[in-house]
C-alpha positions as CSV (number, residue, x, y, z in Angstrom):
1,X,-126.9,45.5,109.3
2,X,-124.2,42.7,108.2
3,X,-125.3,39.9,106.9
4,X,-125.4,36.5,109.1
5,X,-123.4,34.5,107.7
6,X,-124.7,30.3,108.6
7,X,-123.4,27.0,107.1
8,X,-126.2,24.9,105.9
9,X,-125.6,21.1,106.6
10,X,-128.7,19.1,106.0
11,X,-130.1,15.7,106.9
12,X,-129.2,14.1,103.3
13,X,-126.0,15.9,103.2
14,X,-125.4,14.3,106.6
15,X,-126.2,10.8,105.5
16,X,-124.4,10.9,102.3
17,X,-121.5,11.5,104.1
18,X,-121.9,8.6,106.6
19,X,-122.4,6.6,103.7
20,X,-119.3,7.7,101.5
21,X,-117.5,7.6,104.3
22,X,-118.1,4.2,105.3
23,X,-117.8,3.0,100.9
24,X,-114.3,5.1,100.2
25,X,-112.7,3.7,103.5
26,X,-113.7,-0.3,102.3
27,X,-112.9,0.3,98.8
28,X,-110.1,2.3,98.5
29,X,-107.5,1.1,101.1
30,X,-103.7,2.7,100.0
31,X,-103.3,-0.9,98.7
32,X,-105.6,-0.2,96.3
33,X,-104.9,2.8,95.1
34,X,-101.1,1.8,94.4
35,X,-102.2,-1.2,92.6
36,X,-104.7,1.1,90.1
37,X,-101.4,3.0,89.0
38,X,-100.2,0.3,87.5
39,X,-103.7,0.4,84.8
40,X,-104.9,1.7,81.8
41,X,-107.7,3.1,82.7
42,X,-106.9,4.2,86.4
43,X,-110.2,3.3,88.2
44,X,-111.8,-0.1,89.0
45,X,-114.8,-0.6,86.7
46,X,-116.5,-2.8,89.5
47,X,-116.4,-0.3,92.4
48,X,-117.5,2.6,89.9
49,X,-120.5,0.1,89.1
50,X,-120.9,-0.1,93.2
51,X,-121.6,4.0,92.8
52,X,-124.1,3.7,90.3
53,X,-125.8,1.2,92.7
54,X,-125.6,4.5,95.0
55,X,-127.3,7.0,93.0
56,X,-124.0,9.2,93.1
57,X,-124.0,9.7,89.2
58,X,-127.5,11.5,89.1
59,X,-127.5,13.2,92.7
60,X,-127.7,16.6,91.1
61,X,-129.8,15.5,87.7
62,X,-133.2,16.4,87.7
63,X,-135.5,13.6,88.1
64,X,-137.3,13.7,84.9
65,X,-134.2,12.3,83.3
66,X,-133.8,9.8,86.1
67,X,-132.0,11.5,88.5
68,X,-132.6,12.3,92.5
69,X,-133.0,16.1,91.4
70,X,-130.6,17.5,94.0
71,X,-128.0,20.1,93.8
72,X,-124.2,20.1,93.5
73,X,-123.9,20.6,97.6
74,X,-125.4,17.3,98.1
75,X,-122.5,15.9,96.0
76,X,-119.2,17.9,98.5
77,X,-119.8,15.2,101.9
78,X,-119.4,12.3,98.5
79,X,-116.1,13.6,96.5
80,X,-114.5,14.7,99.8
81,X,-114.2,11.3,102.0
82,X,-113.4,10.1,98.2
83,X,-110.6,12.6,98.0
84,X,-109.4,11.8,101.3
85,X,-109.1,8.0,99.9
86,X,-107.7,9.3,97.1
87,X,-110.8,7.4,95.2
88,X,-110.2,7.4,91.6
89,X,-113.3,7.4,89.4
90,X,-114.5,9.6,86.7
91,X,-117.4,10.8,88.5
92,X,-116.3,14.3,88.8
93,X,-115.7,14.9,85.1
94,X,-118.8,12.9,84.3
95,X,-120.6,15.4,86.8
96,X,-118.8,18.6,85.3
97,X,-120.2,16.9,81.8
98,X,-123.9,16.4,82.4
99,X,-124.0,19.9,84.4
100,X,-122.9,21.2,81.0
101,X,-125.6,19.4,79.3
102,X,-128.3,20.2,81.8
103,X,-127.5,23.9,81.4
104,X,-127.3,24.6,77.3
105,X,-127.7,21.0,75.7
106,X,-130.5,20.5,73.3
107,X,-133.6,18.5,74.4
108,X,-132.1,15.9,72.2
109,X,-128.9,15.6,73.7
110,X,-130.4,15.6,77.3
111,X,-132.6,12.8,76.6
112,X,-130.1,11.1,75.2
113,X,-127.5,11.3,77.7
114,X,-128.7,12.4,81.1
115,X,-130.4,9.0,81.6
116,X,-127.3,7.3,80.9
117,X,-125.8,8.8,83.0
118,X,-128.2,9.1,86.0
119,X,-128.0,5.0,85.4
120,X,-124.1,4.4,85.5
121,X,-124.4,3.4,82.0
122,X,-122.2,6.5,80.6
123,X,-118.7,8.1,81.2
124,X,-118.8,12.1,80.1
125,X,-116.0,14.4,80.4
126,X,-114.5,18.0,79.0
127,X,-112.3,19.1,76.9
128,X,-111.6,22.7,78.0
129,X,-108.0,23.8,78.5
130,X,-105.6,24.8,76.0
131,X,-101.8,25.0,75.7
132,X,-101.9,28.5,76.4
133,X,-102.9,27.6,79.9
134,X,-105.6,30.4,80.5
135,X,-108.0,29.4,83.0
136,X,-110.8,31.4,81.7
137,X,-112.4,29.2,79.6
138,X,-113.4,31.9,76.9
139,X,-110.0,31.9,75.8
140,X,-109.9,29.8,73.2
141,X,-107.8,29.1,70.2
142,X,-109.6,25.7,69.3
143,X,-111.6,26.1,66.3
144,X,-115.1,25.2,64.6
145,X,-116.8,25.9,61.1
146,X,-119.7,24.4,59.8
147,X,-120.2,23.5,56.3
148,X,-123.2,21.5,54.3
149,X,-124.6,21.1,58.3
150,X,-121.2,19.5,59.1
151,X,-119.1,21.1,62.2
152,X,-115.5,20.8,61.4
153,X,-113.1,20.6,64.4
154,X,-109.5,22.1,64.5
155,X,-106.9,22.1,67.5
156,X,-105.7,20.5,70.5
157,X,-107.0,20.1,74.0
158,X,-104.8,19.2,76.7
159,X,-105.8,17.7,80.3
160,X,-109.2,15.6,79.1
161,X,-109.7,13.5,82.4
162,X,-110.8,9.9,81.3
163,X,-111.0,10.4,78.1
164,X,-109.9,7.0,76.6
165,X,-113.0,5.4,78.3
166,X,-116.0,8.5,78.0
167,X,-118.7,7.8,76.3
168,X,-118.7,11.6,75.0
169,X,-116.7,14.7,75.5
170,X,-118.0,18.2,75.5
171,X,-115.2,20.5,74.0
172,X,-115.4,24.0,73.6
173,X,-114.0,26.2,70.7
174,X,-114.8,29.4,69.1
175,X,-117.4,29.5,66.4
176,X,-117.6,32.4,64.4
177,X,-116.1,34.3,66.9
178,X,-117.7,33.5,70.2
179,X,-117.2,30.4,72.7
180,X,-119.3,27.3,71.9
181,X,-119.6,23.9,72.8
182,X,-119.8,20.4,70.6
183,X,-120.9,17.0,71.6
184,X,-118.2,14.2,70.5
185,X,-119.9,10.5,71.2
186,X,-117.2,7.8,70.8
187,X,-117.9,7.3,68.0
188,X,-116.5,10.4,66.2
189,X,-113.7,10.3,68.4
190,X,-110.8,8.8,66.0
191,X,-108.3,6.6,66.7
192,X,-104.8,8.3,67.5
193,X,-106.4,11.2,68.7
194,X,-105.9,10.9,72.5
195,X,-102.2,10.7,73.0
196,X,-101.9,9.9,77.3
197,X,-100.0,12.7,79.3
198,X,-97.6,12.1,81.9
199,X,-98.8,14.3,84.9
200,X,-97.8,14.2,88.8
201,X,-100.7,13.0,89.7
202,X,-100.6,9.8,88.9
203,X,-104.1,8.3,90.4
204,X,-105.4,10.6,87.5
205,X,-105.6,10.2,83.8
206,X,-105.6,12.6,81.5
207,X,-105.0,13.3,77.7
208,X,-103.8,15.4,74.6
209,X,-107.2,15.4,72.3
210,X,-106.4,16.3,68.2
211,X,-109.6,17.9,67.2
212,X,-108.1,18.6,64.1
213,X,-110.6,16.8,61.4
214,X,-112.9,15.8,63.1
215,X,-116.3,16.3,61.7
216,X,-119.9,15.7,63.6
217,X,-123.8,16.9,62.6
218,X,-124.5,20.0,63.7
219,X,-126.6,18.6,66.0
220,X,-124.4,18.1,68.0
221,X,-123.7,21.8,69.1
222,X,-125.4,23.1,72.4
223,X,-127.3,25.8,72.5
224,X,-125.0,28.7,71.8
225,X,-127.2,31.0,73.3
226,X,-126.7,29.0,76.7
227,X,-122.8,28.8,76.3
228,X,-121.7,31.4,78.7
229,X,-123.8,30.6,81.1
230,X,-122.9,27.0,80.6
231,X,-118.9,27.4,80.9
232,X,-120.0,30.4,84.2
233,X,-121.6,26.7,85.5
234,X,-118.6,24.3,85.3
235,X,-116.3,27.1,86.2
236,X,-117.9,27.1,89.7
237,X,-119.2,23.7,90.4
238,X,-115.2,22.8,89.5
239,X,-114.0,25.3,92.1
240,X,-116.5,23.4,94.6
241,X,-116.0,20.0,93.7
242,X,-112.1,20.8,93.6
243,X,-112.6,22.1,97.1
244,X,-114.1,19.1,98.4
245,X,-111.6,17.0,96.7
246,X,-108.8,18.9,98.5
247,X,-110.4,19.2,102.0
248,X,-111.1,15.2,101.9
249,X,-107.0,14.9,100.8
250,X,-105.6,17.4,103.6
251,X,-107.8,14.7,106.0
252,X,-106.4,12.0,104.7
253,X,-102.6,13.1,104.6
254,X,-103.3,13.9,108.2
255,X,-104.0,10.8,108.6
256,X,-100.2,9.2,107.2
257,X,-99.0,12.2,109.6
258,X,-100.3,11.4,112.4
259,X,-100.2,7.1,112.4
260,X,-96.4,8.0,111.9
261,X,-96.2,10.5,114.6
262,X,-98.1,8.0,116.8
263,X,-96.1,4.8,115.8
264,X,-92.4,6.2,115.6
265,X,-90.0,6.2,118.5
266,X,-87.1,8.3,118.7
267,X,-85.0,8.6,122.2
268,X,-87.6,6.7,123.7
269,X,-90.2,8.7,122.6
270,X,-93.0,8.9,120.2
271,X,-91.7,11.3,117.7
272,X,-95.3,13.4,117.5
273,X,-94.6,14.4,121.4
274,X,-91.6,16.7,120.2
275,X,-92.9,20.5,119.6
276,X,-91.1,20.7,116.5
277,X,-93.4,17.9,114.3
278,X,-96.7,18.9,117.4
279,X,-96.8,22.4,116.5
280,X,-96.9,22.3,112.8
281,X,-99.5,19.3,113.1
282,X,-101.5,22.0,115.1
283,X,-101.5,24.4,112.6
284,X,-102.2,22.1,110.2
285,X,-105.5,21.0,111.4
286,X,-106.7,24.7,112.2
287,X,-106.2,25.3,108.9
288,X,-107.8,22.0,107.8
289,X,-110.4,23.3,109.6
290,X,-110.6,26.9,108.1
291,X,-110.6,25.3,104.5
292,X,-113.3,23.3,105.7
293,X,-115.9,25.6,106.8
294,X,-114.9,27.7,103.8
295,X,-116.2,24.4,102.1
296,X,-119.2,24.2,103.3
297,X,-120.2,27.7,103.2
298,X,-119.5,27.8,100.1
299,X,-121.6,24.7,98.9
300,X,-124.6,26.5,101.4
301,X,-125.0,29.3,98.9
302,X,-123.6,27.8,95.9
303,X,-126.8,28.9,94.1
304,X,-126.2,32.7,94.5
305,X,-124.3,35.1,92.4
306,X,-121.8,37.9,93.6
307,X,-121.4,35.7,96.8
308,X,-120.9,32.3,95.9
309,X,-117.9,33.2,93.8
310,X,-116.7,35.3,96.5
311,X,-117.0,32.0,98.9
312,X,-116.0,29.6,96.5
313,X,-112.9,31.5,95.6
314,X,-112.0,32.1,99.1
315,X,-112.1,28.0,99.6
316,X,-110.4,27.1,96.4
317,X,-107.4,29.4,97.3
318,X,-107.2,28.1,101.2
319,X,-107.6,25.0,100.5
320,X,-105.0,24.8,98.0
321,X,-102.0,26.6,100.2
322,X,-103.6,24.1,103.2
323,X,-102.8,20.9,101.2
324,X,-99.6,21.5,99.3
325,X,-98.3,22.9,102.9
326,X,-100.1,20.0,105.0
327,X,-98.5,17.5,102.1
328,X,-94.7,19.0,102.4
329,X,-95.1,18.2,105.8
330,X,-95.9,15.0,105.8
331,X,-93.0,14.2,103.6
332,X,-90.3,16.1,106.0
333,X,-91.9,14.6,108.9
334,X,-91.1,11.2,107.5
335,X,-87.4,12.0,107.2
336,X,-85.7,10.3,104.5
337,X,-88.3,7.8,104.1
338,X,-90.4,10.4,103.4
339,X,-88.6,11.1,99.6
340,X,-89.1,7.3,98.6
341,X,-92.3,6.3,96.3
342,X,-92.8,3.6,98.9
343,X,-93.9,6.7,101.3
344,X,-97.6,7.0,101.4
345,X,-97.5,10.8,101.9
346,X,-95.8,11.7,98.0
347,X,-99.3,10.4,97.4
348,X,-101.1,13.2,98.8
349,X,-98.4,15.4,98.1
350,X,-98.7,14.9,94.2
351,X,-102.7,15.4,94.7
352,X,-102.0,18.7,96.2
353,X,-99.5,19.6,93.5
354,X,-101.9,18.4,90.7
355,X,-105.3,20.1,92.4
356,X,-103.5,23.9,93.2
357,X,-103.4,24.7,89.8
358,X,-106.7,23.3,88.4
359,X,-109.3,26.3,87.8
360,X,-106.7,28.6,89.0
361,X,-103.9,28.9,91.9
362,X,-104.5,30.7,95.1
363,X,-102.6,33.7,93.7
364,X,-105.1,34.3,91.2
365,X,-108.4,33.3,93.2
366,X,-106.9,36.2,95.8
367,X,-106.4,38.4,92.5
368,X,-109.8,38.5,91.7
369,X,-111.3,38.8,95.4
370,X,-109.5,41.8,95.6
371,X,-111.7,43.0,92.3
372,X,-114.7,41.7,94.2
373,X,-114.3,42.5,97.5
374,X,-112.9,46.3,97.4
């Protein structure tokens, strides 16, 4: 008999979505988010102490270290009205960070950090990717040795979202031949290290990190044993979170598409009465819709094996061709206008760019499902 497949949408899921809803709509007007391009660190400290006030930071750490002890699903109905406001904040990263922790960090390093974190008081991100571009995280070229219980860093991570203002970054590298993961505070972070990139999305920051020479205890390794099944962890809660991210920003460029369509006249008409910009729009929100429930199915069972990486993959891949398609529409629909920086759309359009090729494009998320699904 097949199995049923149901989408699980519960009560708190509900209200947490009412409620970031209602918060990324006050606080993050376009206004907003065009005047944070112009800073350093790309998010407004104040509003990002307005989510501590919320809980957001510890939804999905266990209570003991001062969290609300729920899982990453409860956190998809918070980033995805965020992404649809194009919110910036580090909470993803600092969520991608403490998940890390949770899963192989030392007792030590948990009850050091989680609490911090649960509380607002702490920014944590990664530094995973490497010029080689791989997005399996094993692949690594970064290096660590340990001498006299020193670990001694060398190479270069590229892509370190927020890492001029994290309190720590979790980087990975290969120690004595097998993937491992090290604790930098800020304080071993040294100055000159971080170099800012330029990337397309430009709500985002994100930078080049020089590991070479750096030097921390060897307490401040996780729990190599726990690696795999550490990196296995952010490698899925980042294809969830990204999903969420990119369902809330095909919303919201609907949105620009459609208070355009609604509000231009041409011949006397509104231009969204024409087939030619109505049909597409159609489409568009079907597929909004597919990506969507792809979403949510996906966060339903996000605790499973063989299946959730089936379903997660599946919503990482459609929701990525949904929002770089729904975003190249918005920005023909506009007509010339539409190719300015003044046009709200290249907004969107730049998110979509930026979020297709984080944890892999929809080419290779279809790659592997064939693997897994024949």
């Amino acid at each position: 008999m097949a199995k049923k497949l149901t989408i699980e949408f519960s009560e708190e899921q509900a209200m947490m979505l009412d409620t970031a809803t209602a918060f990324c709509s006050e606080k993050s007007p376009v206004a907003k988010v065009r005047a944070l391009l112009e800073t350093d660190a790309g998010f407004d400290a104040e509003i990002w102490s307005e989510i501590a006030g919320l809980g957001w930071q510890g939804l999905a750490i266990p209570e003991e270290f001062g969290g609300s002890g729920l899982g990453l699903a409860e956190l998809v109905p918070i980033i995805e009205p965020m992404g649809r406001h194009l919110m910036a904040s580090p909470l993803v990263p600092t969520t991608l960070a403490a998940q890390a922790l949770i899963t192989a960090g030392t007792a030590e390093q948990k009850q050091r950090w989680l609490p911090l974190i649960s509380a607002g008081s702490a920014i944590g991100t990664l530094g995973l990717n490497e010029s080689h571009g791989d997005w399996d995280l094993t692949n690594l070229i970064c290096e660590a040795s340990i001498a006299d219980g020193q670990i001694i860093l060398t190479g270069e991570k590229y892509f370190v979202a927020d890492a001029a203002v994290a309190d720590f970054i979790l980087v990975s590298v290969r120690l004595d031949g097998n993937p491992a993961l090290v604790l930098l505070d800020r304080a071993a972070i040294e100055q000159g290290s971080l170099t800012r990139e330029v990337i397309i999305d430009e709500t985002r920051r994100c930078y080049r990190f020089d590991l070479t020479g750096i030097s921390v205890a060897a307490s401040c390794l996780l729990d190599v044993e726990k690696t795999m099944a550490s990196l296995d962890l952010i490698t899925r809660a980042s294809w969830l979170l990204l999903s969420a991210e990119i369902a809330g920003g095909i919303a919201g460029v609907m949105d620009v598409m459609i208070e355009y369509l609604t509000t231009r006249k041409q011949f006397g008409r509104y231009i969204g009465a024409y087939q030619a910009l109505k049909h597409p729009m159609a489409e568009i929100l079907c597929q909004y819709e597919y990506s969507r429930s792809q979403l949510y199915y996906a966060a339903s069972i996000f605790d499973t094996d063989k299946e959730a990486e089936i379903a997660l993959r599946m919503s990482k891949a459609q929701g990525s061709d949904t929002f770089a398609h729904a975003g190249d529409r918005a920005i023909q629909f506009h007509g010339g206008f539409g190719f300015t920086y003044e046009c709200d759309a290249q907004l969107y359009l730049r998110r979509a760019n930026w979020c297709q090729y984080q944890y892999g494009d929809a080419h290779h998320h279809r790659r592997k499902l064939a693997d897994l699904l024949l």
